[in-house]
C-alpha positions in Angstrom: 7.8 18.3 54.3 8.3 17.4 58.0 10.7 14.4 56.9 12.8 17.0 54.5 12.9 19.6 57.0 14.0 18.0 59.6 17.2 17.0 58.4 18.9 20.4 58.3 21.9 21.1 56.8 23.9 18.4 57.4 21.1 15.4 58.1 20.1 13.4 61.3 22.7 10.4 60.0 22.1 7.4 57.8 19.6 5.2 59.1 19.0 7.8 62.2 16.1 9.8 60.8 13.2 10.1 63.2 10.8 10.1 60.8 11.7 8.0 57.9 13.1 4.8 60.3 10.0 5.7 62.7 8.3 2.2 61.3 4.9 1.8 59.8 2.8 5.4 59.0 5.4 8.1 59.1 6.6 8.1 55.7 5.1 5.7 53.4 6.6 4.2 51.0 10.0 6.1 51.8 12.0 2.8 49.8 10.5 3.4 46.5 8.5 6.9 46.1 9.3 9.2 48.6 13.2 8.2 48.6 13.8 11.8 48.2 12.3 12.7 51.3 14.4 10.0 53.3 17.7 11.3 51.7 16.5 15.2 52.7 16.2 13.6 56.3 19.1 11.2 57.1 21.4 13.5 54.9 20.2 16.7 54.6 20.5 19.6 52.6 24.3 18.4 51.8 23.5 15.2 50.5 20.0 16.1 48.8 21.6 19.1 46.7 24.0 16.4 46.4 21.9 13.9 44.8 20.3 16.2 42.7 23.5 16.9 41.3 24.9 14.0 40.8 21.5 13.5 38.6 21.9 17.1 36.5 25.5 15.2 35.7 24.0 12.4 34.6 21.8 14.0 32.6 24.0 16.6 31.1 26.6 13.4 30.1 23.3 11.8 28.3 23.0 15.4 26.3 26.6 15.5 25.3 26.7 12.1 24.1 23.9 13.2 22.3 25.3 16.2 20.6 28.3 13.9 20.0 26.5 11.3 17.8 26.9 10.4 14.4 23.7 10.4 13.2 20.0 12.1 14.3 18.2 8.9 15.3 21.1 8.9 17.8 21.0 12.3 19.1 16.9 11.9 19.3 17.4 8.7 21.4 19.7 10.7 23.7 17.7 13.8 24.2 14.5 11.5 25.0 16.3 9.5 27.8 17.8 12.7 29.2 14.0 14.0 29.0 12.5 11.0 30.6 15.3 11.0 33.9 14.7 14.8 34.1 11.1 14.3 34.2 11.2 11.9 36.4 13.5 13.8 39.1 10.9 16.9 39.0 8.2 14.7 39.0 9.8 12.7 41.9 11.0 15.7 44.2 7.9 18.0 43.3 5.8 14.9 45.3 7.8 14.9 48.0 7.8 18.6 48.1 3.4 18.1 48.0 4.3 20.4 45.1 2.8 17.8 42.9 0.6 14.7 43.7 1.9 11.5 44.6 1.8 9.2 41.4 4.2 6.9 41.9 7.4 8.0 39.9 10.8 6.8 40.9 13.8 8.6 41.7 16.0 7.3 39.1 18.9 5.6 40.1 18.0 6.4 43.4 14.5 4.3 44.5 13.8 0.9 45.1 11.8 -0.7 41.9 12.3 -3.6 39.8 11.1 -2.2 36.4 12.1 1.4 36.8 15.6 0.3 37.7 15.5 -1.8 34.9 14.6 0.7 32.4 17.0 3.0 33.2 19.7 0.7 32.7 18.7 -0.3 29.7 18.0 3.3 28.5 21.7 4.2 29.7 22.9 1.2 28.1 21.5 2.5 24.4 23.7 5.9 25.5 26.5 3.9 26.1 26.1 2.0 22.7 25.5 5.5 20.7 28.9 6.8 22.0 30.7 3.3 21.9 29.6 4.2 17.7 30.5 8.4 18.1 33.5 8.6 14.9 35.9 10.6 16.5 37.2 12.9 14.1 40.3 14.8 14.9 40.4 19.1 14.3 43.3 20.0 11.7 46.5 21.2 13.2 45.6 18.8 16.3 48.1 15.8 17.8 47.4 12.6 16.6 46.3 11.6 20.4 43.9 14.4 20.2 40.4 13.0 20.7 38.8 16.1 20.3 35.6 15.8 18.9 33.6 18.7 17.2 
């Protein structure tokens, strides 16, 4: 909470924070788990609401592919990985918050962490196969270049 606070509205600077670069102690783990509370710090309320919507975006994409897709299976498999990268974020900012206990989780996209960064590529790689396979099925009385899908 001190770490978050302390940045302010605009942040301390990247790689100035006092107490995320103050070494060993101060904020533990601030590469992997508490990644959140180093971004409150060195970029402040700016680039924290900032990262938080840039996940919401991702998230919302994953939902609309979903909605998108050919069949249920695919729309399932989107909803779940939107699910599990939302979970994660709440999850993830809640413990830096002390809203919820430290466990561990990620901030996806955003931590440090061989086999969650690994999993969320891959997860985003099934979204990007389920809309590579979306049939795009043109509205009557549309252009021919009309991609408008419905």
């Amino acid at each position: 909470l001190l770490t978050i606070g302390g940045g302010g509205f605009w942040g301390q600077g990247y790689l100035h924070g006092t107490q995320s670069q103050a070494g060993v102690g101060s904020v533990p783990a601030r590469h992997t788990d508490l990644i959140f509370a180093v971004i409150g710090e060195e970029l402040g309320f700016v680039g924290a609401t900032l990262a938080i919507l840039l996940l919401v975006a991702i998230i919302i994409r994953v939902l609309v592919v979903g909605r998108r897709a050919a069949q249920p299976f695919h729309t399932y498999v989107c909803v779940g990985i939107a699910s599990m990268v939302m979970f994660q974020m709440i999850i993830n900012i809640g413990m830096c918050l002390f809203i919820m206990p430290v466990i561990g989780l990620t901030l996806p996209f955003f931590s440090y962490g061989g086999s969650s960064v690994v999993t969320l590529f891959t997860a985003m790689g099934f979204v990007s196969g389920i809309k590579k396979r979306t049939v795009v099925r043109r509205r009557p009385g549309r252009p021919l270049g009309s991609n408008a899908v419905y």
